[in-house]
C-alpha positions as a printed Julia matrix, in Angstrom:
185×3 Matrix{Float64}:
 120.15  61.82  135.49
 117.63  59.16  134.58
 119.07  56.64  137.04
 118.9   59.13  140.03
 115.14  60.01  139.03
 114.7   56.01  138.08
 115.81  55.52  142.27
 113.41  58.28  143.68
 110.31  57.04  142.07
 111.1   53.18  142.59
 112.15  53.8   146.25
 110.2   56.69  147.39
 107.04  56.43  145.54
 107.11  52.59  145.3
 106.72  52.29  141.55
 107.88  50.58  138.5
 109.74  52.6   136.08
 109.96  51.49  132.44
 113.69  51.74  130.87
 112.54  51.78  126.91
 109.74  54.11  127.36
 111.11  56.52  129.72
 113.25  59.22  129.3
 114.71  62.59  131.04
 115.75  65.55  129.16
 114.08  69.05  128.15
 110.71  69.03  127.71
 110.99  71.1   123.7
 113.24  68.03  122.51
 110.98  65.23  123.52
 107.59  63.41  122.84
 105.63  62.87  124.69
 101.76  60.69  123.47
 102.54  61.71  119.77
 103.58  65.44  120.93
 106.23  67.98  120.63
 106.35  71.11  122.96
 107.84  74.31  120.91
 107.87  77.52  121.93
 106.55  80.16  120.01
 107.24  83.97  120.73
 107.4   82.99  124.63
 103.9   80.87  124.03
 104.56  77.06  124.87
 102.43  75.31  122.06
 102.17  71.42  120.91
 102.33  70.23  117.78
 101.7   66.68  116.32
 105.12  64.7   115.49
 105.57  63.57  111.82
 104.67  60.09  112.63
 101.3   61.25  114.07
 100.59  62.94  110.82
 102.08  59.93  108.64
  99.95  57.7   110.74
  96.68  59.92  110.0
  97.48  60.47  106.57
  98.1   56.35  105.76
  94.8   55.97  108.16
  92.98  58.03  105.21
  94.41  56.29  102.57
  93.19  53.21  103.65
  89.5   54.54  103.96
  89.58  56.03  100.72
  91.05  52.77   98.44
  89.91  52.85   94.45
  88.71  49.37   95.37
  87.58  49.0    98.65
  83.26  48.4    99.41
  80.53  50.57  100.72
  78.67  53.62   99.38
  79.82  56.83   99.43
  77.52  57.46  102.74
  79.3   54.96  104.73
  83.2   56.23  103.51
  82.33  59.2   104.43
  80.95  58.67  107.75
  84.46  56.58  108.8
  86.5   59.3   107.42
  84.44  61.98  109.52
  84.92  59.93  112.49
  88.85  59.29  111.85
  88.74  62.98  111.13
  87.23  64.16  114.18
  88.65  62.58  116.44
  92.63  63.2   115.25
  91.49  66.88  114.87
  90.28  66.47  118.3
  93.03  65.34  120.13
  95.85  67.45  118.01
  93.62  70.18  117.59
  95.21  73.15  119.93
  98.34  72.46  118.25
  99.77  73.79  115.31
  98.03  71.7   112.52
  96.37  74.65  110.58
  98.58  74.57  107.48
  99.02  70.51  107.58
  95.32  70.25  108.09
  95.06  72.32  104.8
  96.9   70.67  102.27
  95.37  67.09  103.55
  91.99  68.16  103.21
  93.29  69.33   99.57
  94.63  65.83   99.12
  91.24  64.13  100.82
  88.88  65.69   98.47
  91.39  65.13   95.26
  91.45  61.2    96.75
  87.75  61.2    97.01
  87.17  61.97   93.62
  89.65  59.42   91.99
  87.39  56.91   94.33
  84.32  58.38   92.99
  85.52  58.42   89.56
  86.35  54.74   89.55
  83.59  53.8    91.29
  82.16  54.96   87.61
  83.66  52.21   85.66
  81.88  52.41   81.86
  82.25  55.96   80.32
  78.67  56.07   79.16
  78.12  55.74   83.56
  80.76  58.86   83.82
  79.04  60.89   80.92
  75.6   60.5    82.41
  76.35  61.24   86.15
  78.99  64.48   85.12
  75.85  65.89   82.83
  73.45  64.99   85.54
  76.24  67.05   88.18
  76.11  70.05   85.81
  78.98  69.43   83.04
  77.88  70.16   79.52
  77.9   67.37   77.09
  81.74  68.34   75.79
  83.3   68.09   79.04
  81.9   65.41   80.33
  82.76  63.62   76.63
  85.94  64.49   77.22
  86.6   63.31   80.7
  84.61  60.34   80.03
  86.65  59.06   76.8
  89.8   60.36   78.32
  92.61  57.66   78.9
  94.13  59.47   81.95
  94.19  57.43   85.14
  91.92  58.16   87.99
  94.33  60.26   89.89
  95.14  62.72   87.19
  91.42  62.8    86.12
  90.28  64.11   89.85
  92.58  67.1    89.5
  90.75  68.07   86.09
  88.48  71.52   85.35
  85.86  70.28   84.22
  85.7   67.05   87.37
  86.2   70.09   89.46
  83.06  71.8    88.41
  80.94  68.3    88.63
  82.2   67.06   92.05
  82.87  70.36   94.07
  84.05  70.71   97.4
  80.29  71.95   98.46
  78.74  68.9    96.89
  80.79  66.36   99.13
  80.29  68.41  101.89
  76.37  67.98  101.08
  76.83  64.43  100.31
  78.06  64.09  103.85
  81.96  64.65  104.01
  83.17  67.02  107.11
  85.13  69.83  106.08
  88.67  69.63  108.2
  88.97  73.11  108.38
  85.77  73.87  110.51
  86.76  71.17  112.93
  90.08  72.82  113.01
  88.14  75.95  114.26
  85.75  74.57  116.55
  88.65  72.88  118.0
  90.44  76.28  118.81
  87.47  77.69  120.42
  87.51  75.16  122.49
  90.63  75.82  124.18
């Protein structure tokens, strides 16, 4: 099949077919720019392939290292960008629930970077009482030995660093540009 199409468009059409990249077969079972067609209840839809989402998801690990420079203005405006434009191109596929639990993961990742960006635990006291922790909890997360990580899925860093107050300190939310993407289309 692919050498009779592979003929018509060298001969006829006078151009140059690539053998690695190309590919004939039904359009549900292959990629096509980091795409796969399904078909839902008679509805052709697109969806991003795992290594789309593997690629996004190692892109946001990289922005959001423990260790890596800039303020919290500037990681957040790379992420939004990164964000925004994935969500943007994958956007009137099916990405709702995958979209979901990363933006889970994003703002648990963003608070182990905050966290650490905290390094003495009189700093971590003093900032959690000044976000609205009494003097107990933020004792308690400040002397605790935990590691970053398991300290950004704690109550109390919940109730300091909420998902409103990174929105306000300039962080996207993925959902709404999920949204605004499907009105789009």
């Amino acid at each position: 099949m692919l050498l009779s199409v592979t003929r018509f468009i060298e001969k006829d059409l006078k151009l140059i077919v690539n053998k690695d990249k190309s590919e004939v077969g039904s359009p549900t079972r292959l990629k096509f720019l980091s795409c796969l067609i399904t078909t839902v209840n008679g509805v052709c839809r697109y969806r991003p392939t795992n290594a789309a989402k593997k690629k996004f998801i190692n892109k946001l690990r990289q922005l959001t290292k423990r260790n890596r420079s800039g303020d919290f203005q500037q990681i957040s405006n790379e992420i939004n960008s990164v964000t925004r434009g994935w969500i943007n191109y994958f956007g009137v596929g099916f990405i709702k629930k995958f979209i979901r639990r990363t933006e889970q993961w994003l703002n648990r990742r963003i608070r182990q970077l905050i966290l650490k960006r905290w390094k003495r635990t009189r700093t971590k006291i003093n900032r959690l009482i000044k976000l609205g922790l009494d003097k107990d909890s933020a004792k308690r997360i400040g002397f605790s030995r935990k590691k970053y990580w398991r300290l950004s899925k704690t109550p109390e860093v919940h109730r300091a660093l909420t998902t409103k107050r990174l929105h306000q300190w300039g962080l996207t939310p993925l959902s709404h540009l999920v949204e605004s993407a499907y009105l789009r289309y």
